[in-house]
N, C-alpha and C positions, 0 to 999 in steps of 0.2 A: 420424586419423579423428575423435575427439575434438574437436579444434580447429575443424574444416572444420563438425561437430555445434553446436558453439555459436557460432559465426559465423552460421548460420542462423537462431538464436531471437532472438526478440525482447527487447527492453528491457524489466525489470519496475519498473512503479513501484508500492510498495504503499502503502495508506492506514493509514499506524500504527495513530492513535487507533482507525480504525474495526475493525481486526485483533483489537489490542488488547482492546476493550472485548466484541466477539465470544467470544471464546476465554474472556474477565471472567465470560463468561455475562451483560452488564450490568451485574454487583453492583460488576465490581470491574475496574480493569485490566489487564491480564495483558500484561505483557513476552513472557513466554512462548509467547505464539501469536503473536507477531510471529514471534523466534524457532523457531519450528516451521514459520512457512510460507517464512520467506526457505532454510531448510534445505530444503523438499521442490523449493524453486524449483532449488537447488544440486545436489541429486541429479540433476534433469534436464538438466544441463549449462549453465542460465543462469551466465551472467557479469555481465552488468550488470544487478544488484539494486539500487533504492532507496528507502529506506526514510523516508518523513517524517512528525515527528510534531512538534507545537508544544512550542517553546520549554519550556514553564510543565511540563513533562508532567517538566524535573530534579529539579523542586525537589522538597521532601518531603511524601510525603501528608498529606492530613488526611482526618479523618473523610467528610468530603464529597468525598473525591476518593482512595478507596485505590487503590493500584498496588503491584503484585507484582513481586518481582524487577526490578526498577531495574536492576541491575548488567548485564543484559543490555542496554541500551539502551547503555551506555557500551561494552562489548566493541563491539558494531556498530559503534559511533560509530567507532572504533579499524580496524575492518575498513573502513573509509571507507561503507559501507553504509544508514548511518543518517545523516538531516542533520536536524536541526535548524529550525523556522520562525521566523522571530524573532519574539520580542514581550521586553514592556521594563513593569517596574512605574514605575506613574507616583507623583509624590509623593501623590497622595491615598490610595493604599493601591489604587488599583487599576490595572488591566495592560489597556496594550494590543498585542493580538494581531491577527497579520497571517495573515489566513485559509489555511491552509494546502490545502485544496481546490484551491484556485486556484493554489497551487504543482505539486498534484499533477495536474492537467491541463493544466499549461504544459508543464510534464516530456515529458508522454505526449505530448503535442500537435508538441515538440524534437524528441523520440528515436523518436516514433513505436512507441512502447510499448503495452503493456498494463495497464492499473489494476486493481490485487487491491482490492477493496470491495465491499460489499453495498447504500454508498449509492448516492441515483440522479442525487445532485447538480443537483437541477430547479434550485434557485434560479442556478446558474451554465450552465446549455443555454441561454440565451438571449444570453449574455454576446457569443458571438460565435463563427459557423459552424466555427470546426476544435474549440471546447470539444464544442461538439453530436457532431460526428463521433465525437470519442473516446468521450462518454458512450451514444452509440448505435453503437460497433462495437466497441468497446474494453476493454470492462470486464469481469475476468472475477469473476462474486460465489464464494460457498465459503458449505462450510459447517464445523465443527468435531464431530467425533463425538470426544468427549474430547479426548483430544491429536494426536487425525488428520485434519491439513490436506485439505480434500476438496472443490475445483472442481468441478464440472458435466464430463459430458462432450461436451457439446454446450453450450457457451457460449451462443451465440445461438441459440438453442431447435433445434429436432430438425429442421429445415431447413437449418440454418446449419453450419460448420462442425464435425471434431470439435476436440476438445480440442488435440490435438498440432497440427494444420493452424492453432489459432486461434493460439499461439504460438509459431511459424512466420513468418521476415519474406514477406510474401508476394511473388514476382516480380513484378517491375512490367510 
């Protein structure tokens, strides 16, 4: 029964940084709500979780960029769950990074997924009509009441779907 249950859900792709810095409350990064929402994803019988966050997000914080619990990002990494976006320091002392956004809506756009984020990724809806589709059907935002992962139950406003139905692959 199980099995036949998550054959039916759909692919989750979440927006690390964006999780992340949510959960940070802004001040700070939090590993940890990443981890919180790929587990509430888990409880529901998702299988295919992925989790992307840029490259530069291994290395060690600094003042201008604190992140909590790191080691979480590695365990993922390890559950194959979390990948990675590359980016490469350059010899000038600075890095270039390959916009992870645009990972994260190819993804969804492949696997016909769902994207966990609160962004609305305007600068890439114009990019090119299946980006647009996912960004206007696709996305479900959340919010964090402390350490409780908390989606809408009507994703696309109180017309639209409820929550279970929206991840859900839909019969074609």
């Amino acid at each position: 029964q199980q099995q036949d249950y998550s054959a039916s859900l759909r692919p989750i792709v979440i927006d690390g940084s964006n999780v992340a810095m949510s959960h940070g409350n802004k001040e700070s990064v939090s590993c940890r709500g990443i981890d919180i929402c790929v587990d509430w994803f888990k409880q529901r019988g998702h299988k295919d979780i992925t989790v992307f966050v840029p490259k530069w997000r291994k290395e060690s914080a600094r003042p201008d960029n604190p992140i909590k619990d790191q080691d979480i990002l590695n365990e993922l990494e390890k559950e194959r769950i979390l990948v990675y976006t590359p980016s490469r320091s350059l010899t000038n002392g600075k890095r270039m990074v390959c916009y992870d956004d645009r990972y994260i809506l190819k993804l969804a756009v492949e696997n016909d997924g769902i994207v966990v984020s609160n962004d609305n990724y305007r600068d890439l809806l114009q990019e090119n009509t299946d980006f647009k589709r996912v960004v206007e059907e696709r996305i479900l935002m959340y919010s964090f009441v402390n350490d409780r992962f908390m989606p809408p139950d009507d994703p696309l406003g109180h017309k639209g779907p409820t929550l279970d139905n929206f991840l859900k692959i839909q019969p074609k």
